[in-house]
C-alpha positions, 0 to 999 in steps of 0.5 A: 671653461670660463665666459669671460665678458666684455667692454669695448669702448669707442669715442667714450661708448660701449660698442660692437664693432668689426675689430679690422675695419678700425682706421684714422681713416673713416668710422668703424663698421659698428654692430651696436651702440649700448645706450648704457654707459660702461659703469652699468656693464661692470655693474652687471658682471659685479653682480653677477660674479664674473671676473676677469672679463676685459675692458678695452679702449678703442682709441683716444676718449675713452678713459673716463668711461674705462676708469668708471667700470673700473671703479664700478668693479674693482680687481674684477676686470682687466684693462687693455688700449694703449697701454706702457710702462709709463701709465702702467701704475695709474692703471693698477691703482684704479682698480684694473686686475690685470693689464693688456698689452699688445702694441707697446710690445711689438714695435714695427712688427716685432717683439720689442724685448725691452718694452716688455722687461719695462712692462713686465717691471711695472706691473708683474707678471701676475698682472699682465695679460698679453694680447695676441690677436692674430691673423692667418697669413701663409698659412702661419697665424701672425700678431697683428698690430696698431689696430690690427693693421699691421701684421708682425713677424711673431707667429703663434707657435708653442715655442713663441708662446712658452717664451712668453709664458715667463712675463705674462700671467694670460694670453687674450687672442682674438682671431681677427679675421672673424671677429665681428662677423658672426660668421663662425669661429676659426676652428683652425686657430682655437684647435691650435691654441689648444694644443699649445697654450702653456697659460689661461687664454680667453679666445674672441672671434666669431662666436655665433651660435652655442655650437660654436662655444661647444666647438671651443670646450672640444678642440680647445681642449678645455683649456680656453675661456671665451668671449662672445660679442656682437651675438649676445643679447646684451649686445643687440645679438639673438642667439645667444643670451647673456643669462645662460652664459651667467649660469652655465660658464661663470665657473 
């Protein structure tokens, strides 16, 4: 089990933010807003030999501070936001591992199978990530969409998700309903994803406190990398640090 880190980018800043409360409407709710600008974090992970963590762009303005981390740490982090076939190669060849599609993939709250063949085109499957970050609705964990408000027809299930497996390299699954809260991981959703993950798959949400990333080693079933946001200390949080994550989590 890997730590995987992260850059999320908003208005051109390194930011923590609660994921759902994103809308043209009115401003996020914002945990923390980095002094240091996105080529210091990639730096950072650089230095300290972690690879496939995640940048990802929040909305309009944010390119030019995602090309600077990119170019801060080539082939060592993945790019997701507004990502398609047409600008798929401008990505890659800035220096993105991988890619990160979610809404170009899913169009009025399904699987667009021809968006994903073009995608899948442009970048191979080896370098594409596939973001299904979900919700539980009915009892059923659904991807959402546009900014998490849009909730999709396509459920995390074992069969959706081997079907998936042929055209994407990673599964990166943020469980919206806790992500930014710090109010604990859904123990549901991470026992799910390790009873039926056919790839790697990184989990995001709620992580507060080391027992929950214990809770992620054990019901994932050592099949799930993590992520930890607004709780690390590199992010304003207190209870957990970025250098015990370096040190026990980089393998």
């Amino acid at each position: 089990m890997r730590f995987r880190p992260c850059i999320d980018l908003h208005q051109g800043q390194v930011k923590q933010i609660v994921g759902s409360s994103l809308s043209d409407q009115q401003a996020p709710k914002t945990n923390f807003v980095a002094q240091q600008d996105a080529a210091h974090f990639a730096n950072l992970y650089f230095r300290d030999g972690l690879s496939g963590g995640h940048v990802i762009m929040l909305g309009p303005g944010n390119e030019q501070a995602a090309a600077a981390a990119l170019q801060a740490y080539p082939q060592g982090l993945q790019l997701g936001g507004g990502i398609h076939a047409a600008n798929a190669a401008k990505w890659l060849a800035a220096g993105a591992c991988q890619l990160i599609a979610t809404s170009y993939v899913f169009k009025n709250g399904q699987l667009e199978h021809d968006n994903l063949r073009r995608l899948v085109e442009a970048t191979g499957r080896e370098r594409l990530v596939l973001d299904l970050s979900c919700a539980r609705i009915d009892g059923r964990y659904v991807v959402m969409t546009d900014r998490w408000q849009q909730a999709t027809d396509f459920e995390v299930s074992r069969p959706n998700l081997e079907a998936l497996a042929d055209s994407c390299c990673e599964f990166l699954i943020h469980a919206t309903d806790v992500e930014g809260k710090q109010q604990g991981i859904d123990v549901d959703l991470v026992a799910l994803l390790g009873e039926i993950t056919p790839l790697p798959t990184t989990y995001a949400g709620g992580v507060r406190a080391q027992s929950d990333i214990d809770h992620i080693a054990q019901l994932g079933q050592g099949k799930l990398d993590f992520t930890v946001g607004s709780a690390l200390d590199l992010f304003g949080g207190n209870a957990l640090h970025y250098a015990h994550m370096v040190a026990h989590y980089r393998t």
